[in-house]
C-alpha positions in Angstrom: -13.2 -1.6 -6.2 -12.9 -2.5 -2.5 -9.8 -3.6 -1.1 -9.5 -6.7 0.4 -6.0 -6.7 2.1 -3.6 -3.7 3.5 -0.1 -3.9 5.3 0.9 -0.9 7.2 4.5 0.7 6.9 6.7 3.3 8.2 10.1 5.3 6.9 12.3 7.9 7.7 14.7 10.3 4.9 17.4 12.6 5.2 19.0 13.9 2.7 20.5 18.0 1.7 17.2 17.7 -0.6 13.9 18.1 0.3 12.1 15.6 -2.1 15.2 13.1 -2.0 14.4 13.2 2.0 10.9 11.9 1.0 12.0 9.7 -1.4 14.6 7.8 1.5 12.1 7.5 3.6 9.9 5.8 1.3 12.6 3.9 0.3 12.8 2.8 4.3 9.1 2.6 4.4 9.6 0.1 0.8 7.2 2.0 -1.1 9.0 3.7 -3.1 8.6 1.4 -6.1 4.8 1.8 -6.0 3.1 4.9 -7.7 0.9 5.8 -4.4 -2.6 8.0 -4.4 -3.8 8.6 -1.0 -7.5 8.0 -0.7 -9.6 9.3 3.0 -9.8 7.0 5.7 -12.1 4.1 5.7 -10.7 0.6 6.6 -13.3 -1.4 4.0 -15.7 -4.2 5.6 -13.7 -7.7 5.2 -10.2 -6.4 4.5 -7.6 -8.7 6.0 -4.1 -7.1 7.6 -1.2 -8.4 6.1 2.4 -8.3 6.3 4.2 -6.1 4.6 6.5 -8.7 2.8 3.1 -10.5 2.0 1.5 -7.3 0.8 4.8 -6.6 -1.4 4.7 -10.0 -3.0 1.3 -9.3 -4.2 2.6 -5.9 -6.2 4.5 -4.3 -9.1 7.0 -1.9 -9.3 4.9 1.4 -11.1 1.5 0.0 -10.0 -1.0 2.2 -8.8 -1.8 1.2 -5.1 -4.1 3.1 -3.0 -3.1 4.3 0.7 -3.6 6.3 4.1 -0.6 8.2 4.3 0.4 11.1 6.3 3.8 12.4 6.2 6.2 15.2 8.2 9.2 16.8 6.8 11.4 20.0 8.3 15.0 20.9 8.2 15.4 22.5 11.4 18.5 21.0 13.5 17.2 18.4 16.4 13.4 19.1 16.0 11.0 16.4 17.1 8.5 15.0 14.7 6.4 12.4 13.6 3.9 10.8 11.3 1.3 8.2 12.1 -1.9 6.3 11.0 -4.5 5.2 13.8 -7.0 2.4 13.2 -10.1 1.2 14.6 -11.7 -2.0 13.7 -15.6 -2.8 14.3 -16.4 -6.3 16.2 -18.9 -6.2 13.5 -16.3 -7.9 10.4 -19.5 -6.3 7.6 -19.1 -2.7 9.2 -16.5 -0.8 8.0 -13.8 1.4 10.6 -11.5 3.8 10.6 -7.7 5.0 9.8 -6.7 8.3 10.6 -3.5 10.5 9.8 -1.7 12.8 12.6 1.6 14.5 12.2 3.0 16.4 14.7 6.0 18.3 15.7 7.4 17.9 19.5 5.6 14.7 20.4 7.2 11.5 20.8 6.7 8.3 19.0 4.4 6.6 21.5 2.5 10.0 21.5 2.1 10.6 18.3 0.7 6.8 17.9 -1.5 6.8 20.8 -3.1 10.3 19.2 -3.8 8.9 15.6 -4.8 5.5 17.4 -7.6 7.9 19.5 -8.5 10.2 16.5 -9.2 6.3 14.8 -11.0 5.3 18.2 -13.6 8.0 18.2 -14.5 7.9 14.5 -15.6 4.6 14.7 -17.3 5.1 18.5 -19.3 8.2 17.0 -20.8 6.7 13.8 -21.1 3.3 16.7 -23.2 5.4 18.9 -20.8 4.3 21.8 -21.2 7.5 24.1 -18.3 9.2 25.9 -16.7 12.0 27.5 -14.4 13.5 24.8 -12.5 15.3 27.7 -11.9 11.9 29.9 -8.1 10.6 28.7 -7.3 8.0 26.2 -6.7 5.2 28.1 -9.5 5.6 30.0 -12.2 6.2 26.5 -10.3 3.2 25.0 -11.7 1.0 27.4 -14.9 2.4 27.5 -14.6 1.7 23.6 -13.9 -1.9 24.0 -15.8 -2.7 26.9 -19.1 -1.7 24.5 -18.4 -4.9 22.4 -18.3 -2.9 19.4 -14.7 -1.8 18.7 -13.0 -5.0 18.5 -9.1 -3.5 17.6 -7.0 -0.3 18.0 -3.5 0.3 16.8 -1.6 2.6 15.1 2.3 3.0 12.8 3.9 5.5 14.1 7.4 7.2 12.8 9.2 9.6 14.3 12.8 11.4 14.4 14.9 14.2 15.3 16.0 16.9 12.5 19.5 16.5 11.7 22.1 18.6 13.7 23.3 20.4 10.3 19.7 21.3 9.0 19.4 18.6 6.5 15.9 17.6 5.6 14.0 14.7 7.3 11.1 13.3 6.5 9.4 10.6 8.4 5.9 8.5 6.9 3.1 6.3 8.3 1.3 4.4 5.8 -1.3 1.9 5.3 -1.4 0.4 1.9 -4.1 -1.2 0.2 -4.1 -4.3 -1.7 -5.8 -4.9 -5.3 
């Protein structure tokens, strides 16, 4: 089974429960009526981005969907977090690229993303054979990426948020979901 489409999401949860924190942010993310298995991180040759609304349509509530989720939850008052899934696509539309998860605490949104969009970024330009400094900064590798011709595509979801002031739990989610 190969996917052939995937829509990417994001959530955030708080709630005095741990698990009912996760379950909110699914529920933000609209997710939670899917039964989810994460799977590693290959974006499959051919597999068309979708909305999520069109993605949705094309589900049931208790299915068994496949994703690339990475998640962050902590109760500790006004602590910075997030969760986020990179991706790299190939100019080549038969070769296959790359999501990545990255969770962090005391990064900002636009951090996070940019980190989970480079972790995406240099899977792709390894297995490529694109060659580059790893220590040169992000900006600077992505357009050495995309200047090769063979990395078509970066981007990333990217939640974050701040714990709650009276310790409740938070969880935030990134997601990309896969399509049957």
């Amino acid at each position: 089974m190969v996917p052939r489409k995937i829509f990417f999401t994001k959530g955030a949860g708080r709630h005095k429960d741990e698990l009912a924190s996760f379950e909110l942010a699914l529920r933000d993310a609209g997710i939670e009526k899917l039964n989810l298995v994460s799977v590693s991180s290959i974006f499959p040759p051919g597999c068309k981005i979708i909305t999520k609304t069109q993605g949705m349509k094309e589900l049931k509530p208790g299915q068994i969907v496949f994703c690339v989720m990475y998640q962050n939850r902590c109760n500790e008052p006004n602590r910075l977090m997030a969760a986020s899934v990179g991706l790299a696509l190939p100019s080549d539309k038969n070769q296959y690229g790359y999501l990545s998860e990255h969770k962090s605490f005391g990064e900002t949104e636009e951090k996070a993303g940019e980190y989970a969009e480079d972790l995406a970024a240099t899977m792709l330009a390894t297995t490529l054979g694109i060659e580059f400094d790893p220590a040169i900064a992000w900006d600077e590798r992505k357009h050495i990426y995309k200047a090769s011709g063979k990395i078509i595509r970066t981007t990333n979801v990217t939640q974050s948020s701040i714990g709650h002031k009276d310790g409740l739990w938070m969880t935030v989610l990134a997601a990309a979901v896969f399509v049957p």
